[in-house]
C-alpha positions, 0 to 999 in steps of 0.5 A: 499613315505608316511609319518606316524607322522613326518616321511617319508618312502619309500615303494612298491607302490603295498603295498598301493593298494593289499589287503595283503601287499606282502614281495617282493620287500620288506614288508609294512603294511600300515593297521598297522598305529595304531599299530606304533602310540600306539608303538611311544607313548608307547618307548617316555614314556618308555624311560623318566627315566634318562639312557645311551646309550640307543638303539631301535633295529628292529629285522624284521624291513621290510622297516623300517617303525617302527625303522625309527619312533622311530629315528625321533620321539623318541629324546632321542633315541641314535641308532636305528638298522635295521635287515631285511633278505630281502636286498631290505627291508634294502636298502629301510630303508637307503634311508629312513633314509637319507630322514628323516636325521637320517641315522647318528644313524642308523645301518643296517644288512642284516641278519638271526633274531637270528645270528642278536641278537647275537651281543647284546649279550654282557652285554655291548651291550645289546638293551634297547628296542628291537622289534620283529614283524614276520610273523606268530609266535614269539616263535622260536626267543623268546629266542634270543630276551630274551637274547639280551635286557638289564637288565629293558629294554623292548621287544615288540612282535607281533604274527600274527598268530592269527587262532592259538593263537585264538583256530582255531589249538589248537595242534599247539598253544599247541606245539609252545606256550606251551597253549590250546586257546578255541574258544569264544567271548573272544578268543582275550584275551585268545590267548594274554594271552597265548603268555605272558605266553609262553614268561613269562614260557621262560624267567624264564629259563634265570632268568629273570622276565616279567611285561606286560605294554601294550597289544593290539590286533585285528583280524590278529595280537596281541601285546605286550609290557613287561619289562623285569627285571634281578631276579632270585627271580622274575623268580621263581615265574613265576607261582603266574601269569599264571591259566587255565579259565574253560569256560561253553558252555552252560550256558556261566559260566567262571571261573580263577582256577589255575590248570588244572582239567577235571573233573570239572563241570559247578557250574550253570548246572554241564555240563561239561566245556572247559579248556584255558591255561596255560595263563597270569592270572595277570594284563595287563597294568601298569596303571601310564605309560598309565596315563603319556602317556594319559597326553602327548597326551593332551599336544600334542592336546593342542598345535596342536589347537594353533598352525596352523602349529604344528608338527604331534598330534597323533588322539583323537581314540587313546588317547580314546583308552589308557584311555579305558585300563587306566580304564580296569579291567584287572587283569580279565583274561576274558570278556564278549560280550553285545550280549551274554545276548540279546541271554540268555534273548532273547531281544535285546541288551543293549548298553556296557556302559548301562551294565558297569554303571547298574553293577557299581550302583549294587556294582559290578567292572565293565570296558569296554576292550579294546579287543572289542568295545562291551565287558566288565569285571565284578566280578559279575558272568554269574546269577547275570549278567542276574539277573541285566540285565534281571530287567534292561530290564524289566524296559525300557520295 
């Protein structure tokens, strides 16, 4: 037995010790803590504004890890539903809703994804937010997961199935995702972008409308949270959000430009550039929600150090984390890496937060990312950044 939060799961002993979380007897990840922490955090805000019957359906949920959370940590939550097609992950999951003493509003299947998702199918039926985590890609049960949420609910995705979304196997990206990823420093965002197309371009074919609200990624996974919205007025406009980035290999240019065109050369040394997408050119997050979910997590702190025996506060790295976004440029469908400028200007590299604050103080938008702890957005373009970075440098010299 473990315990996330408040809550206690039971999970194969083995999963705490092997290197890879193994799917028999049954599929845990303790490595993906942060992960259901940022989710908690993200359902509790999402479900404040007034409705009824409202319900958290775990697709996939394995032990039950996520869904289990979400019935003793979200209080307003009315149901939660556990689907998993191993028996063993579905047995574990009821065990561990009668430990938590949630096993009265909970409901659980042993069954394929989409015959599962069926059954909120139904407009009265339908689930106000429903999670999706397979293993490997998400895009053959996109459809079935769009058809089961409510009108404004919320889908969370995660794909781990990241050497495809990050350029390693384009023709597969290109087939299952409908997008080309390039492989760069920034590829993270670029495969995350991708999958938000992808499901924006699916859900335009059922009339319905996504706003990303969160997103977050590292090395062997990438996440996502969007509101889905009932518009066939919003759906046809599906495209206004998705381009191409024009990526430079040589001189590290990169440029958004709405359509695909091969015969485009780099503006800074007319050498031929790369293409990404079609991918998510819009924004990532929705800033007021992050901003409530920053202010809960200071009341949570705030208690948590008068009170001894509080109940479980999520960790300061994460309330950073979500004021890292809070801040982010993010309608910037790329970023750049402090180390590619010690390369162009053969020095070495300047602190990330140096770099952020010169271009700032030069007039230009500047932010940290989230998608790596050395990256930055800026509108300022590849010249003026190693024009500002190159003087910069020779001053501390």
């Amino acid at each position: 037995m473990v315990k996330e939060g408040e809550t206690r799961i039971l999970v194969p002993s083995l999963s705490l010790v092997q290197k890879e979380p193994s799917k028999f007897p049954a599929f845990f990840n303790p490595a993906a803590k942060f992960n259901r922490e940022i989710s908690i955090l993200i359902y509790r805000d999402f479900l404040q504004s007034p409705r009824k019957n409202l319900t958290f359906v775990d697709s996939l949920c394995g032990v039950g890890s996520r869904g289990l959370r979400v019935a003793k940590e979200v209080s307003n939550i009315g149901k939660v539903f556990f689907n998993d097609y191993n028996l063993m992950a579905i047995q574990t999951a009821k065990f561990s809703s009668v430990l938590n003493d949630v096993y009265n509003k909970c409901t659980f299947s042993n069954s394929d994804v989409c015959n599962f998702l069926q059954n909120f199918s139904n407009y009265s039926e339908k689930g106000t937010i429903i999670d999706l985590d397979p293993f490997g890609s998400p895009a053959q049960y996109l459809d079935c997961v769009l058809r089961a949420i409510e009108n404004n609910g919320m889908i969370s995705i995660t794909a781990t199935d990241t050497a495809v979304l990050l350029g390693v196997y384009p023709k597969v990206c290109n087939r299952k995702y409908y997008g080309i990823p390039i492989r760069t420093k920034y590829s993270l965002e670029v495969g995350t972008r991708i999958l938000l197309s992808c499901f924006a371009i699916v859900a335009s074919r059922l009339d319905l409308s996504v706003k990303p609200l969160f997103v977050h990624s590292y090395r062997n996974y990438i996440r996502v949270y969007c509101k889905i919205t009932k518009s066939n007025r919003m759906a046809n406009r599906v495209y206004e959000n998705i381009g191409h980035i024009q990526h430079c290999f040589e001189c590290g240019y990169r440029e958004l430009v709405k359509a695909y065109d091969p015969n485009l050369l780099c503006i800074n040394c007319q050498r031929k550039t790369q293409f990404a997408g079609p991918l998510w050119s819009s924004s990532l997050f929705d800033k007021s929600m992050i901003e409530s979910v920053i202010r809960n997590l200071d009341e949570h702190q705030k208690k948590a150090s008068k009170c001894d025996n509080y109940s479980y506060s999520p960790s300061k790295s994460i309330a950073r984390f979500f004021s890292i976004a809070r801040n982010e440029y993010d309608s910037l469908p790329y970023h750049y890496i402090s180390d590619e400028f010690g390369k162009l200007l053969r020095n070495s590299t300047l602190p990330v937060h140096v770099i952020v604050s010169t271009l700032k103080q030069e007039g230009f938008v500047a932010s940290l990312t989230i998608f790596s702890s050395t990256g930055f957005k800026t509108n300022a373009k590849v010249s003026q950044i190693r024009a500002i970075l190159t003087k910069l440098s020779n001053e501390i010299l």
